[in-house]
Backbone as CSV, one residue per row, in Angstrom:
resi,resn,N_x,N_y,N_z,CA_x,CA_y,CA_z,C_x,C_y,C_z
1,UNK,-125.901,-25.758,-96.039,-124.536,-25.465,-95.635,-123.594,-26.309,-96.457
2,UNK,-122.445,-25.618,-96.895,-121.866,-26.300,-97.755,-120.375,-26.701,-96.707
3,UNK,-120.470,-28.459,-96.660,-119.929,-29.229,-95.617,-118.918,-30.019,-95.761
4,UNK,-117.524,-30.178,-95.800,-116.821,-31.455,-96.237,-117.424,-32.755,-95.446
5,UNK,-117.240,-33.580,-96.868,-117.504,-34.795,-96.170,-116.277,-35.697,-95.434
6,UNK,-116.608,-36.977,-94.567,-116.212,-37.450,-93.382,-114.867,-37.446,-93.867
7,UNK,-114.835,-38.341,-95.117,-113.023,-38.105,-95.445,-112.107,-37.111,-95.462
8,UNK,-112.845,-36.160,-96.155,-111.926,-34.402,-96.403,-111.697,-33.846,-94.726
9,UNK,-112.924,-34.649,-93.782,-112.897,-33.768,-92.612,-111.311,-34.251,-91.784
10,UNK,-111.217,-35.964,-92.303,-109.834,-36.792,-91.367,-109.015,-36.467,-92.234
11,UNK,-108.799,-36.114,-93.867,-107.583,-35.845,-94.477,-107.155,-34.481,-93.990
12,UNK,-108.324,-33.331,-93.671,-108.020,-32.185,-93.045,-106.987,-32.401,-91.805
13,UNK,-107.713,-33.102,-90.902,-107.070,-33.525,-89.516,-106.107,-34.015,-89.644
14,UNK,-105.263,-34.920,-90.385,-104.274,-35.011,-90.487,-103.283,-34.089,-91.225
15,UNK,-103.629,-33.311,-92.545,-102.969,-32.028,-92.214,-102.530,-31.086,-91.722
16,UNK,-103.720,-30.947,-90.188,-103.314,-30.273,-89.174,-102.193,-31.034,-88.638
17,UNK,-102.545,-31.962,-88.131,-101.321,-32.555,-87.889,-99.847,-32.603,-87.824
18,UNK,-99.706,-32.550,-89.526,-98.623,-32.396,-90.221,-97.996,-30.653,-90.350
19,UNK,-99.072,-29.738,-90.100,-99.257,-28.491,-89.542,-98.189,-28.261,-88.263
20,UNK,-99.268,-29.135,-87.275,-98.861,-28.814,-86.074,-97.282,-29.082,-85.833
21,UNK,-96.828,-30.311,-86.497,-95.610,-30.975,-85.778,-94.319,-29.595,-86.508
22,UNK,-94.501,-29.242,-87.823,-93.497,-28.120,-88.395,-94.056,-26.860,-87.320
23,UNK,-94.645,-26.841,-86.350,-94.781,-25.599,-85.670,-94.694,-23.774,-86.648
24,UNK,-95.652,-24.161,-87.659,-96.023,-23.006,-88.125,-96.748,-22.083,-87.557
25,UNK,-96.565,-21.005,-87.508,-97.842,-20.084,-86.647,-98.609,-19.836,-87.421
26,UNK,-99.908,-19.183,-87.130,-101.435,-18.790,-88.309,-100.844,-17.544,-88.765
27,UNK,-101.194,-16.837,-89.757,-100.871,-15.487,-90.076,-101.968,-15.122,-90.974
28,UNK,-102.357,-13.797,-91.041,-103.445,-13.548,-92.088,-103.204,-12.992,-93.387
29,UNK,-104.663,-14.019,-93.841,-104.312,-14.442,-95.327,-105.557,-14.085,-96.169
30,UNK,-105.297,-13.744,-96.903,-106.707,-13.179,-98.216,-107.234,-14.126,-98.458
31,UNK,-107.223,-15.411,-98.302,-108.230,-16.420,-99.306,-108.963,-16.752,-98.483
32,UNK,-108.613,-16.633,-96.694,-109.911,-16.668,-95.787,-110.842,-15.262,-96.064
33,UNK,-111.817,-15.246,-96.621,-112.621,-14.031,-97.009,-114.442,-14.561,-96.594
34,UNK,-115.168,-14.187,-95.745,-116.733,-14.438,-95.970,-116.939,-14.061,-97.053
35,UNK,-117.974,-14.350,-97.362,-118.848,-14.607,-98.756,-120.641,-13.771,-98.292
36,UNK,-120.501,-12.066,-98.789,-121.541,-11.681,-98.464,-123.197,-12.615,-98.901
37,UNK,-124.091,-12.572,-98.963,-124.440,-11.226,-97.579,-124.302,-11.934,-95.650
38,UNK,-124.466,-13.018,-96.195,-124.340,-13.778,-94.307,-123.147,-15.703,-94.579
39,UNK,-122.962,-15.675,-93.434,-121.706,-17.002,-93.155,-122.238,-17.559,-92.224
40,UNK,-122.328,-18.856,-92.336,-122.213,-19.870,-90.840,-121.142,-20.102,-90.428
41,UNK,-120.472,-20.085,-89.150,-119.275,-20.186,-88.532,-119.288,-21.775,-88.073
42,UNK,-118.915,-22.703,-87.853,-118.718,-23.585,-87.596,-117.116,-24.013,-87.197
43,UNK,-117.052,-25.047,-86.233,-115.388,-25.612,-85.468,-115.536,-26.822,-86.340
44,UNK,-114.587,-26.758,-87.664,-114.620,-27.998,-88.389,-113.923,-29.522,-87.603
45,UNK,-112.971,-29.289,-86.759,-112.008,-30.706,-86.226,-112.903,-31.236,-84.923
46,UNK,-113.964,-30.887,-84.075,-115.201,-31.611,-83.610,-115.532,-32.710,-84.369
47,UNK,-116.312,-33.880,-82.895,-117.029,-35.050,-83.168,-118.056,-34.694,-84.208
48,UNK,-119.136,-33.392,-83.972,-120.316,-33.218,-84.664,-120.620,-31.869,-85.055
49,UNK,-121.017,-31.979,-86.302,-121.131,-30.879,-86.406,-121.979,-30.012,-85.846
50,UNK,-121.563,-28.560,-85.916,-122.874,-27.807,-85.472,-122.376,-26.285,-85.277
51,UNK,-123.302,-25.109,-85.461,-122.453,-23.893,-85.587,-122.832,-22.944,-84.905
52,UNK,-121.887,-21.510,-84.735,-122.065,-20.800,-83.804,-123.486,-20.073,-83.725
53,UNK,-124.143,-20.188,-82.264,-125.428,-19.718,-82.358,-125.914,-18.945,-81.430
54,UNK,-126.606,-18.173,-81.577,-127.434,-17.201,-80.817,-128.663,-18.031,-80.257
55,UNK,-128.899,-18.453,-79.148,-129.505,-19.690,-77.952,-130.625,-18.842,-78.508
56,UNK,-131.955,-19.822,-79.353,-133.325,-19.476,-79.329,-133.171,-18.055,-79.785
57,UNK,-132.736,-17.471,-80.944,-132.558,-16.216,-81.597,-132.757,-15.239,-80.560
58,UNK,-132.365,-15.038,-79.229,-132.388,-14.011,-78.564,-132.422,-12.671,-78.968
59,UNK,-131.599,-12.069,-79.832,-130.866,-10.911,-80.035,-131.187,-9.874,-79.432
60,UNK,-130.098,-10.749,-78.074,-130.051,-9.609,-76.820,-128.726,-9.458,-76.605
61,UNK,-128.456,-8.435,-76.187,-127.083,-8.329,-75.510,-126.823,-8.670,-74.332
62,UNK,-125.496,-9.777,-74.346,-125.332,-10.514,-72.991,-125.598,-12.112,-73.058
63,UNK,-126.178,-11.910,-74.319,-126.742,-13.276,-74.517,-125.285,-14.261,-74.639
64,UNK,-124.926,-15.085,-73.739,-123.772,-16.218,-74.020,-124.574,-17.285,-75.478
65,UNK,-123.166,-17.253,-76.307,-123.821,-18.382,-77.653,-123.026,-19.349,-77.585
66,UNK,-123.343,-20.545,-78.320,-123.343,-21.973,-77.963,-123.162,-22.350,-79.190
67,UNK,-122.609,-23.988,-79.710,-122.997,-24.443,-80.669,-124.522,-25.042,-80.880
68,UNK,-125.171,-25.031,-82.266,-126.310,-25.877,-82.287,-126.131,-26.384,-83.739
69,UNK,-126.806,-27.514,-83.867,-126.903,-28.522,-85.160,-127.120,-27.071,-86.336
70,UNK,-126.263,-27.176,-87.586,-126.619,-26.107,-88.153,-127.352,-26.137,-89.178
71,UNK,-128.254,-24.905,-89.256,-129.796,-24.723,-90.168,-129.177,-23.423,-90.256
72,UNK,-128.925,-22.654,-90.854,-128.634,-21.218,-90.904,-129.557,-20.869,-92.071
73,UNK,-129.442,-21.848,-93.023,-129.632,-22.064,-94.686,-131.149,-21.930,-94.367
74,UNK,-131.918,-22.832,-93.502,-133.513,-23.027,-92.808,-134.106,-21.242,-92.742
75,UNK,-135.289,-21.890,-93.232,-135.994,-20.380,-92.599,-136.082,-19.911,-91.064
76,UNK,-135.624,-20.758,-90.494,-136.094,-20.330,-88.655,-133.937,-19.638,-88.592
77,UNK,-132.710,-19.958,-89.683,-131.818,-20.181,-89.491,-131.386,-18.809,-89.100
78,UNK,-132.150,-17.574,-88.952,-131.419,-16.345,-88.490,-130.250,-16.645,-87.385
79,UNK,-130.460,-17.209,-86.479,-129.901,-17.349,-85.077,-128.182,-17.898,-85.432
80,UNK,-127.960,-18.014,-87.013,-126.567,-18.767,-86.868,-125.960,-18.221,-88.379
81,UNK,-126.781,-16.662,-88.641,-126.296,-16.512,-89.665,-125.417,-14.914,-89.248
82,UNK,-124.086,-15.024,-89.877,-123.401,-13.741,-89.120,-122.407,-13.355,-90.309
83,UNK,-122.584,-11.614,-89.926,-122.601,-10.809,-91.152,-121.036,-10.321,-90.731
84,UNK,-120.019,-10.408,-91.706,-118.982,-9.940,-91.996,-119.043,-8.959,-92.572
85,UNK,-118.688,-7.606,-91.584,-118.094,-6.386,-92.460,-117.072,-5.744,-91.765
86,UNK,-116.157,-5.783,-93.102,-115.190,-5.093,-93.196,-114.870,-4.323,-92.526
87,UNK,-113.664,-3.863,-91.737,-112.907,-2.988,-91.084,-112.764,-1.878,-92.333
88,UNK,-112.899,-0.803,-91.859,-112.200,0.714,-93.020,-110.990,0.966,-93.307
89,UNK,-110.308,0.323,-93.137,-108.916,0.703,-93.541,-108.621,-0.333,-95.111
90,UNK,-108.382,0.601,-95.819,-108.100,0.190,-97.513,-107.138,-1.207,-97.293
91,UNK,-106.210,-0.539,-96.061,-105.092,-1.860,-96.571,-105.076,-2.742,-95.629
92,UNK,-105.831,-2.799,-95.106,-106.095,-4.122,-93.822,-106.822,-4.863,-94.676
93,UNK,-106.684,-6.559,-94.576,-106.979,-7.357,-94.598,-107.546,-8.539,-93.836
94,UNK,-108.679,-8.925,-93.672,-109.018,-10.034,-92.687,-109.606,-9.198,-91.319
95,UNK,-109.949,-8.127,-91.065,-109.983,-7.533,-89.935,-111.894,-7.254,-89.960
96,UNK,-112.545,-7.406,-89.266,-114.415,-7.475,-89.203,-114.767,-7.180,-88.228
97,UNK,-115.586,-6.441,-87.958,-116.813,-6.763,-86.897,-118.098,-7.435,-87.708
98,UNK,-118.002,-8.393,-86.412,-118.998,-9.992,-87.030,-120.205,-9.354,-86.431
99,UNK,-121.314,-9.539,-86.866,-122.872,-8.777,-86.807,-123.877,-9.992,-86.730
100,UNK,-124.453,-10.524,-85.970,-125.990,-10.644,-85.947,-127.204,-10.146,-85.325
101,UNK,-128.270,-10.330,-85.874,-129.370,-8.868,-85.361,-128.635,-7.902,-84.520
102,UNK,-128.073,-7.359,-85.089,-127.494,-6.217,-85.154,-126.925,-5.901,-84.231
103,UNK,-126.613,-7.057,-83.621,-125.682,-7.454,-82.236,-124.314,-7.505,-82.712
104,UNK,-123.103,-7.759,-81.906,-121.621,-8.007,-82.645,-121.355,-9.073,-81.588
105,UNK,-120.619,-9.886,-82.278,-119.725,-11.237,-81.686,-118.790,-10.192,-80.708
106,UNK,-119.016,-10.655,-79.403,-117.880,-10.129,-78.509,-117.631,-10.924,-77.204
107,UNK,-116.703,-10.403,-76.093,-116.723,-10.761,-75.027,-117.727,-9.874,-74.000
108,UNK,-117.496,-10.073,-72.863,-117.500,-8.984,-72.137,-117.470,-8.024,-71.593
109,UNK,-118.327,-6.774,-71.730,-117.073,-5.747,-72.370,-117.018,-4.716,-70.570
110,UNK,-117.954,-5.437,-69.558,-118.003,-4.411,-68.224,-116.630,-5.261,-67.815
111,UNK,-115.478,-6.087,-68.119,-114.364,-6.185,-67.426,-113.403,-6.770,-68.200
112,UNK,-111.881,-7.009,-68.005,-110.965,-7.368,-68.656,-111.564,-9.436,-69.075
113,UNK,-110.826,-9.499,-70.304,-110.987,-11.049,-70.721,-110.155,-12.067,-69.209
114,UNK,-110.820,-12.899,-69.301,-110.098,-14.155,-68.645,-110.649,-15.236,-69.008
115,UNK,-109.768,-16.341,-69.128,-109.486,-17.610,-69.604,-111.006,-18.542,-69.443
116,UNK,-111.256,-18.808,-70.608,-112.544,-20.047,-70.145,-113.903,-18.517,-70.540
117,UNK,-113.771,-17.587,-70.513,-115.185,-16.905,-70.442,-116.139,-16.606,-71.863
118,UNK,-117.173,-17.065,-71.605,-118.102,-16.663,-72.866,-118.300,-15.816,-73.888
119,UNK,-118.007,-16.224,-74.795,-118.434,-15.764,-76.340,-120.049,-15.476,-75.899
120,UNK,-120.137,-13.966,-76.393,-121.760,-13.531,-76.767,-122.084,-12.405,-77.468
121,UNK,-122.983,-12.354,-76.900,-123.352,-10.827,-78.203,-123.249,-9.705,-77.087
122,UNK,-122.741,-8.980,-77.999,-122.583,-7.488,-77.505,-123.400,-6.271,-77.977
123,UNK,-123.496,-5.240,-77.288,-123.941,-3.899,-78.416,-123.108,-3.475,-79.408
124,UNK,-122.783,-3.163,-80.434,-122.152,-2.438,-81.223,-122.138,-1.250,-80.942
125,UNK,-121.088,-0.230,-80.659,-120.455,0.881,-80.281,-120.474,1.644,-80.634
126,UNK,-120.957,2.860,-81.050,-120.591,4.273,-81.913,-119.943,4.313,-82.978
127,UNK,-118.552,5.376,-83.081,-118.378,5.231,-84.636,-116.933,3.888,-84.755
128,UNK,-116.774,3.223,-83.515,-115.916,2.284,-83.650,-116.266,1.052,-84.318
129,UNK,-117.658,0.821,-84.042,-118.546,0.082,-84.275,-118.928,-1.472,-84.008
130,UNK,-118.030,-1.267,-82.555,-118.232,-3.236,-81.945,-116.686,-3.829,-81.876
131,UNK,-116.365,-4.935,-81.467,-115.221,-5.954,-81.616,-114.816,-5.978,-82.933
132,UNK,-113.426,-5.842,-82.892,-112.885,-6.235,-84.296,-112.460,-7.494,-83.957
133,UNK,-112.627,-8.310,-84.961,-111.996,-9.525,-85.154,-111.156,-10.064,-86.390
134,UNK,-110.127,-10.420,-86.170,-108.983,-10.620,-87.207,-109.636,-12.047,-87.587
135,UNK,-109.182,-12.608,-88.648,-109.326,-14.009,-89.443,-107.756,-14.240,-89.686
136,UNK,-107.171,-15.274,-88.730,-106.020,-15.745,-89.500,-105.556,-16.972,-89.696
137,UNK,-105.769,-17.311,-91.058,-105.548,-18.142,-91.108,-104.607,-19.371,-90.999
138,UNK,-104.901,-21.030,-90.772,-103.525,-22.071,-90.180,-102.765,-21.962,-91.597
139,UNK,-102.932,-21.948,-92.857,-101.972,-21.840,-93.626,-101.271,-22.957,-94.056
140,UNK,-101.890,-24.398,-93.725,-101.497,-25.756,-93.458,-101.366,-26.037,-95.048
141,UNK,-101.942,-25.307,-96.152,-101.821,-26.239,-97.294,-102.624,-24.915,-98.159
142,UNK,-102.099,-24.846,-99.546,-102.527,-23.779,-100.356,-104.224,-23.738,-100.241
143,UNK,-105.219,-22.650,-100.050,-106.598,-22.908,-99.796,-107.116,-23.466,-98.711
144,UNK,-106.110,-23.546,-97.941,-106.868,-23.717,-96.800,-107.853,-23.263,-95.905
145,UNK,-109.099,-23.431,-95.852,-110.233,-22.762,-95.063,-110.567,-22.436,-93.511
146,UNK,-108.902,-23.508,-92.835,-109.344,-23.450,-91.787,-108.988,-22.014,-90.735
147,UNK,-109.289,-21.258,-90.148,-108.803,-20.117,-89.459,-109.118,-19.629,-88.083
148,UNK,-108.422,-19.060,-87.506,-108.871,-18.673,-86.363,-109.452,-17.167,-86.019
149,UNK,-110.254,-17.310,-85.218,-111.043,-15.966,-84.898,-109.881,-15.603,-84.004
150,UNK,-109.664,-13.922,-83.631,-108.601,-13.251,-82.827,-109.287,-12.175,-82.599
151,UNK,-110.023,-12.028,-81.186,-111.031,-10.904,-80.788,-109.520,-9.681,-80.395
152,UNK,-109.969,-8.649,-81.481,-109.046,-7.374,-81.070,-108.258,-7.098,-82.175
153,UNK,-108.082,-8.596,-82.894,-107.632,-8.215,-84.510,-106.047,-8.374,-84.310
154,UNK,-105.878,-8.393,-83.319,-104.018,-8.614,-82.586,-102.725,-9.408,-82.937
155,UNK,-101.983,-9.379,-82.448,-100.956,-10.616,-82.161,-101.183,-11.939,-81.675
156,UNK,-101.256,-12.882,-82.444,-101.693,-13.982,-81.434,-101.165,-14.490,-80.100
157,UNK,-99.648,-13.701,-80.214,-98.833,-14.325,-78.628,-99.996,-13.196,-77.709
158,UNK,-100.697,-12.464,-77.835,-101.163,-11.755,-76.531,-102.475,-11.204,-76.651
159,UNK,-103.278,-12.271,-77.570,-104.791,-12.183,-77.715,-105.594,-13.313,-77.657
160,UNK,-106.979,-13.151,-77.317,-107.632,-13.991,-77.613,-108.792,-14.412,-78.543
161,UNK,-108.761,-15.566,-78.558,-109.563,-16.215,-79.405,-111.151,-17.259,-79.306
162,UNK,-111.787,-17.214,-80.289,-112.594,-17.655,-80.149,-112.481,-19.375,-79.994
163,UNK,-112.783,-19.741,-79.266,-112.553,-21.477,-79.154,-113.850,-22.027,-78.383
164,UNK,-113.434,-23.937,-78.335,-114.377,-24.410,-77.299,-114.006,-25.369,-76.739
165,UNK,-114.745,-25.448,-75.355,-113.624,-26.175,-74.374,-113.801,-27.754,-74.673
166,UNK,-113.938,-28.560,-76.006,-114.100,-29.711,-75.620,-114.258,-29.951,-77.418
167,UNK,-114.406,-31.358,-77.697,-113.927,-32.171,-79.440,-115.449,-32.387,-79.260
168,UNK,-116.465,-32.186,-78.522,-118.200,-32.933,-78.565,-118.474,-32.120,-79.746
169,UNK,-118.615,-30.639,-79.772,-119.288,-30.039,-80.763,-120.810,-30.415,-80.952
170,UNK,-121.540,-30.914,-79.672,-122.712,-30.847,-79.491,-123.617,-29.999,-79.450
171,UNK,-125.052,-30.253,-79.700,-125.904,-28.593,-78.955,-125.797,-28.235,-77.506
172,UNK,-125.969,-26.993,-77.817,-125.222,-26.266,-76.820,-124.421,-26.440,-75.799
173,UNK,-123.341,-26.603,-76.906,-121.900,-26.714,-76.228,-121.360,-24.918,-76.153
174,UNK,-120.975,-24.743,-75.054,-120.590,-22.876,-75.132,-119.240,-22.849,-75.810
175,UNK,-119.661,-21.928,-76.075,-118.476,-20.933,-77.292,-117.466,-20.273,-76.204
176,UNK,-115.963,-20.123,-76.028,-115.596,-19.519,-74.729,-114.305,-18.670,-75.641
177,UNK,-113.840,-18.162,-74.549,-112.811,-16.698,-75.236,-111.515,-17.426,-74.528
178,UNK,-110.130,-18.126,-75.494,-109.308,-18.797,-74.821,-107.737,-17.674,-75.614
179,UNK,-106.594,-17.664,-74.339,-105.625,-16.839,-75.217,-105.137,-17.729,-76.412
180,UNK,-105.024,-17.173,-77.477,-104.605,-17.682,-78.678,-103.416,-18.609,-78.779
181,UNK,-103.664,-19.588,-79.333,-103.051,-20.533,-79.462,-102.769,-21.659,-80.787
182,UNK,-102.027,-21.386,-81.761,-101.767,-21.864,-83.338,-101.982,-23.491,-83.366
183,UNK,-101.667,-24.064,-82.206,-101.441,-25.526,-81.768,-102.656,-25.971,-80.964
184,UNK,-103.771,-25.176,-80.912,-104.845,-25.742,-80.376,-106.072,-25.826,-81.137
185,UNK,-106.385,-26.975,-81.798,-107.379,-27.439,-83.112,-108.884,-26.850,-82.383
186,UNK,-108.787,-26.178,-80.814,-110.795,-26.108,-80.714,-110.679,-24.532,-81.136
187,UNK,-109.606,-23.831,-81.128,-109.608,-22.697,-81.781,-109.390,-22.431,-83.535
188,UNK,-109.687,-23.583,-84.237,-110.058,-23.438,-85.691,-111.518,-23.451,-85.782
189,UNK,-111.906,-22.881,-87.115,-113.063,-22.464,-87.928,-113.106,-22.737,-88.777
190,UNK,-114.373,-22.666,-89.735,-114.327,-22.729,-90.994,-115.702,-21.596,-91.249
191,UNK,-116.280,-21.717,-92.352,-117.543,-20.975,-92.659,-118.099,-22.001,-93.604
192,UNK,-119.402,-21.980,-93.555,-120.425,-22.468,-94.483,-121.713,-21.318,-95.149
């Protein structure tokens, strides 16, 4: 996994910072792009690292995912490797359904979202083909990598996002679905 080290991670953090206080909002941006054929997702501003995972490679639907120490790169690393493809529309940008074993990153889909509830895998859908998810990025500094997931591909004043409830970034710490928020660092990402 390709990782900033400890310094780039606090010079980052204080860019957010300097982010946060000009109250910029995220907006989406082309230079957040995955890098076929598979991405590790990881919450770069956490104590430790570790990235989004499918608990003991389940690939079941329903399955709630968690952070775990990341091996994606490892031969056992299926469980944390997730496939970006493209939305069909020529002129959309940043818009995916995220894929592992052939599952899609989603919420819940037997009832409406609410606050605090689990990130997991879902079935992928007919010809819609699963959760779209927008990438938009904080925009804190030219190249910036850091971005937020936006389940629905939406507005951020009235969607939600992928986040986690706490700075541990331990194993299995749960992944939860929080309304979007530009000023809240557990809803940034990065990819490895």
């Amino acid at each position: 996994m390709r990782r900033m080290p400890r310094l780039a991670a606090v010079l980052a953090a204080a860019g957010l910072t300097a982010f946060l206080s000009v109250g910029v909002t995220a907006s989406a941006r082309a230079d957040v792009v995955p890098q076929p054929p598979w991405s590790e997702i990881f919450p770069p501003l956490t104590d430790n690292l570790a990235c989004l995972d499918d608990p003991s490679g389940s690939a079941t639907s329903g399955t709630a995912l968690q952070l775990f120490h990341c091996h994606g790169y490892a031969s056992n690393g299926g469980p944390q490797r997730w496939l970006f493809n493209a939305w069909g529309a020529p002129n959309v940008q940043n818009i995916y359904h995220i894929n592992s074993h052939n599952l899609c990153l989603g919420g819940d889909p037997n009832h409406g979202l609410t606050p605090g509830e689990r990130a997991e895998l879902v079935t992928c859908s007919g010809l819609v083909g699963g959760p779209l998810w927008g990438l938009h990025s904080r925009n804190a500094y030219s190249g910036d990598p850091y971005f937020m997931l936006v389940l629905g591909a939406g507005d951020l004043s009235s969607s939600y996002c992928l986040a986690l409830p706490d700075f541990s970034g331990g194993n299995g710490e749960p992944v939860i679905l929080e309304p979007c928020n530009a000023n809240d660092e557990l809803q940034y990402w990065n990819l490895g």
